[in-house]
N, C-alpha and C positions, 0 to 999 in steps of 0.2 A: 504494500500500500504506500501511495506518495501524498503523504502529509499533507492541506491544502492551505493556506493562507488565502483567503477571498477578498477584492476590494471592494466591492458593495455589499449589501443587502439592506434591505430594509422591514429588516424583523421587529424592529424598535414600533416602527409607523404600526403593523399587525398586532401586538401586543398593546398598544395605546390606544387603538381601535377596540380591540375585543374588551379594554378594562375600562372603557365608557357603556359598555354593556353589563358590567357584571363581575366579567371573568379576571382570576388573578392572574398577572401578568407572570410572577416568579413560579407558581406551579405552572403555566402555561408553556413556560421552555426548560423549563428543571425535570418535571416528570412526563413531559410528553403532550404531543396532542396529533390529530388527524388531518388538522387544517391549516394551507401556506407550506415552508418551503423550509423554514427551519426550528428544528428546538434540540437539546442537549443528546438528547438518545438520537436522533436522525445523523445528526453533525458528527457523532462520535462514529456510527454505521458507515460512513460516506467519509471517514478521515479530513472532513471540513471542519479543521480542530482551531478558528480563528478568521479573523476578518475584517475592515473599515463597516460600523454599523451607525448606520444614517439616522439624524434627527431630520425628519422632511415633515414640511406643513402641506397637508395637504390641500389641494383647490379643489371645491365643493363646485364652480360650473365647468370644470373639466368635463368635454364632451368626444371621446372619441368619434372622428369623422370616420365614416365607411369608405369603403374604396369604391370608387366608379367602374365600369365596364371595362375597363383599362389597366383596374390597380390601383388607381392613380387617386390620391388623399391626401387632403389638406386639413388636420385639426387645429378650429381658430385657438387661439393663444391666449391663456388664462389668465386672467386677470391677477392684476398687482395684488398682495395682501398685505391687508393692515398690520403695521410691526408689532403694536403692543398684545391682540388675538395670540400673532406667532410667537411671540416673546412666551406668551402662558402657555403654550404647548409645547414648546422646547424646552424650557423645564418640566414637564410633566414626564415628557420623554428621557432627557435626563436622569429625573430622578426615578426610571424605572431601569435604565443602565447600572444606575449606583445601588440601588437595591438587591439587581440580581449577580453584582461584584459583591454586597455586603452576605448574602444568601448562598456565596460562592456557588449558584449555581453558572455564573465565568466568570474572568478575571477581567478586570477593565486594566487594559496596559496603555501604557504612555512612554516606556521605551522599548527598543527592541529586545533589549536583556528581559523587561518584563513579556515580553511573547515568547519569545524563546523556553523562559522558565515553565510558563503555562503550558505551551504546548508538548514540554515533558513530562510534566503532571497529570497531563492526561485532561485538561481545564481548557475550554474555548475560550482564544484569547482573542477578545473584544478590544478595539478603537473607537472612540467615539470620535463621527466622521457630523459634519451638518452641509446639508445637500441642500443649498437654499440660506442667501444668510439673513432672513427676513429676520429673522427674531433678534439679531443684531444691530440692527441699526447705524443711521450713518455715522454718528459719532462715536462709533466703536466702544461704547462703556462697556456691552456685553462681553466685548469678548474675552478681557481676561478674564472676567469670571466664569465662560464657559473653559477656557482655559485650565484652570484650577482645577476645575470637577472633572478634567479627564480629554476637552475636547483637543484632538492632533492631526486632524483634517478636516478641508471645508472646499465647498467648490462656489463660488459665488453667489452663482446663480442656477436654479433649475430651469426647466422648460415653461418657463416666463420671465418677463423683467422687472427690476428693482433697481433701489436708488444706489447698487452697485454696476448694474450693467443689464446686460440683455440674453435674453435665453434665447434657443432654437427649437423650432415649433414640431411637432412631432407630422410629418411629412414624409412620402413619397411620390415622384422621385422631385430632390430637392437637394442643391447646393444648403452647405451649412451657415454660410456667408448669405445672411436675413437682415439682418439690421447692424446699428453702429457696437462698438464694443464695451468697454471697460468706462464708467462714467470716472468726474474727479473721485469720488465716495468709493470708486473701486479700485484707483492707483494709492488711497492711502492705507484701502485693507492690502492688497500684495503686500506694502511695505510695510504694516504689523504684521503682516503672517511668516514673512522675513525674518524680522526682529525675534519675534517669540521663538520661530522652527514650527510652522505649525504647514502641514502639506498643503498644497493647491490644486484642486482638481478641476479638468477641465472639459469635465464630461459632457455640460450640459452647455456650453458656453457658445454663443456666434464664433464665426470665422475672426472677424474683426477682434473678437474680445479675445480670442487665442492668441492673435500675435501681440495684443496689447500687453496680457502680462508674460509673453515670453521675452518684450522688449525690457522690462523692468522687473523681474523673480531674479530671485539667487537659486533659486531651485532646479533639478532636472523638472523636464514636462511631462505631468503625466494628467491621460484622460481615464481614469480609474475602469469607466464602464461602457467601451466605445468598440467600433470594428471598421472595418475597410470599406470609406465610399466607393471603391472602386471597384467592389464587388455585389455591396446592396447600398444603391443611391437613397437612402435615408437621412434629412438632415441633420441625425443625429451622429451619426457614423465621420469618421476623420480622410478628409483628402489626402491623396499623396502625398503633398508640399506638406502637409500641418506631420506626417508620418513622419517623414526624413527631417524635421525640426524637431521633433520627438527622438528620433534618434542620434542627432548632433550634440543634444542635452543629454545624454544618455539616460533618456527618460523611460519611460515607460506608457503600454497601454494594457488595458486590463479588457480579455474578451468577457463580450456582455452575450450572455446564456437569451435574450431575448429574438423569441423567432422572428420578429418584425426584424432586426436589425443583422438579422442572420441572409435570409431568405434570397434569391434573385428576383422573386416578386414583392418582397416589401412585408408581405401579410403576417399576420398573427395567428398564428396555429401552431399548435401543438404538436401534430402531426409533421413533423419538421426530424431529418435524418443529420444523425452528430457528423455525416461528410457535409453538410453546410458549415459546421463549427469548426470541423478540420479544415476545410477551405479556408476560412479568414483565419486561421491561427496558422496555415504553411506560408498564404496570404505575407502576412505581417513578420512571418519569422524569415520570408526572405526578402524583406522590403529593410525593416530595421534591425533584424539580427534576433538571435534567440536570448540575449542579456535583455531586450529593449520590449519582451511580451510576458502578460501574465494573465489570472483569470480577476473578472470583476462580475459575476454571474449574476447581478440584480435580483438572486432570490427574494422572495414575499415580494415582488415589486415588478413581477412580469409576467407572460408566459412563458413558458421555457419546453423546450423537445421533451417527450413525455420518455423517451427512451430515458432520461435521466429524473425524471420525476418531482426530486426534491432534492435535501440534501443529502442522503440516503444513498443514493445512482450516482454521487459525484466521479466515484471510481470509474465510471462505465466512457467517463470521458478520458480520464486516465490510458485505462486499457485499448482505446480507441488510436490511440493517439499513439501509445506503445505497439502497435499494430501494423503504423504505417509507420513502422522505421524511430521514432525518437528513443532515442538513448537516454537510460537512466539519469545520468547526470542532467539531460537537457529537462527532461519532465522535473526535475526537482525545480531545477530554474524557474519554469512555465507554474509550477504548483504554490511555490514560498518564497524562494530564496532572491529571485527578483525582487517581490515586493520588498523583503525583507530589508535588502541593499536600499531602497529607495528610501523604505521611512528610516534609517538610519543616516541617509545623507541628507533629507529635510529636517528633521531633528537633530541636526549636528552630535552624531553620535561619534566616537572614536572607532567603536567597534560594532557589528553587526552579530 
């Protein structure tokens, strides 16, 4: 089995969901459940022993657009939210992170020595990531104190825009170059998130807003949960030119397990074969090299090829992938050790 280190999911946003209904979030991933993509017994099955775990506000008129006769979909673009809403939900989320570190049902890590130690313990080692930096606001007060409580990644903006900058709309087929990029309110978060070592993702971000903080990050570039425009024109998905800038930084991208962003038709289905996943992961590993690719599988936060189910089947990409030729060493790279290298050099760490 090869170990996984994941950079997205958004198991936080499903457990925040289900504990407005009722249900307790710490039994909800500690002892199991049947519903979504991850909790402690599946992750442990599927060697997903760790991962970047998002605090995302969600948008209530988000309206998936259908696809035309053609494929062809444009979903409008979700409206700004209000920061103080987001502010009370990001601590909520938060504080079901720190909860399920204090319940040890995982360890919240903030350096790489602390994942490393987790993941020999046999302990899902959790980052807290915020996917959307609404709840922050433009004068940054939030952030060191999400800071403090664990947060060590953030991506600006999701698929909508803020008084950081501008997202890209969930679209096929669709350059990711939509609108302008990085506002002032987002060249002075780059430059706290600098200061602190705090990662930057740039998964959800415009074309425009990509090269903006490549002009100004001390960090390699990485799009935690992204794949190859050039294989499914999704305006989520990364150009050539933004790839080989990725890989001049000796950045990183993280394949994103969602079929829409897999597919040569764009769609959303399940019924989706792991040769679409091997295609963007040979894709990417011979575009920017096999140091410069990892996984970022948007568990709880997508559809995903049912061949792999949840987190449970993660192997099955593994073995997939061992199949066509990749060598142990490289699979570990593509599994941990990449991410590992990276949040170690945003976090100015000495050692990995």
């Amino acid at each position: 089995m090869q170990f996984v280190f994941d950079g997205h999911n958004d198991v936080l946003l499903r457990l925040w969901t289900h504990s407005k209904d009722g249900s307790d979030p710490i039994a909800e991933f500690a002892d199991g459940t049947t519903v979504g993509h991850i909790d402690a017994h599946r992750a442990r099955e599927g060697g997903l022993s760790g991962g970047l775990c998002a605090i995302y506000i969600p948008s209530g008129d988000l309206v998936f657009a259908d696809p035309d006769a053609d494929g062809r979909y444009v979903t409008p673009m979700a409206a700004p939210l209000d920061p103080l809403p987001s502010l009370a939900i990001a601590n909520e989320m938060a504080a079901i992170a720190l909860r399920l570190d204090q319940a040890g049902a995982w360890r919240l890590c903030r350096t790489v020595k602390d994942i490393r130690s987790a993941m020999a313990d046999g302990i899902f080692a959790a980052v807290m990531h915020m996917e959307g930096c609404e709840a922050i606001g433009a004068d940054l007060s939030a952030l060191e104190v999400f800071y403090a409580a664990g947060l060590r990644s953030l991506g600006p903006v999701w698929s909508r825009h803020n008084v950081f900058g501008h997202g890209v709309p969930f679209a096929f087929p669709m350059s990711p170059d939509t609108a302008p990029g990085l506002t002032d309110a987002g060249f002075a978060l780059v430059r706290e998130c600098n200061r602190l070592g705090i990662l930057i993702d740039l998964a959800h971000i415009t074309e425009k807003g990509f090269w903006d903080v490549a002009k100004k990050t001390d960090q390699p570039l990485v799009a935690s949960h992204s794949n190859a425009h050039a294989l499914t024109p999704v305006a989520r998905n990364l150009t050539d030119r933004q790839l080989d800038a990725i890989r001049e930084s000796r950045g990183l991208v993280g394949i994103n397990y969602a079929t829409a962003m897999l597919r040569a038709d764009g769609r959303s289905d399940s019924d989706t074969p792991l040769a679409d996943m091997i295609r963007h992961i040979d894709y990417l590993v011979n575009r920017i090299g096999i140091d410069c690719v990892a996984l970022g599988s948007d568990f709880d936060g997508a559809t995903i090829p049912e061949e792999i189910g949840d987190a449970a089947g993660n192997q099955k990409l593994i073995a997939a992938l061992r199949e066509v030729g990749y060598a142990d060493a490289d699979l570990a790279k593509l599994a941990r050790e990449n991410w590992l290298r990276i949040l170690a050099q945003a976090w100015r760490e000495d050692h990995a």
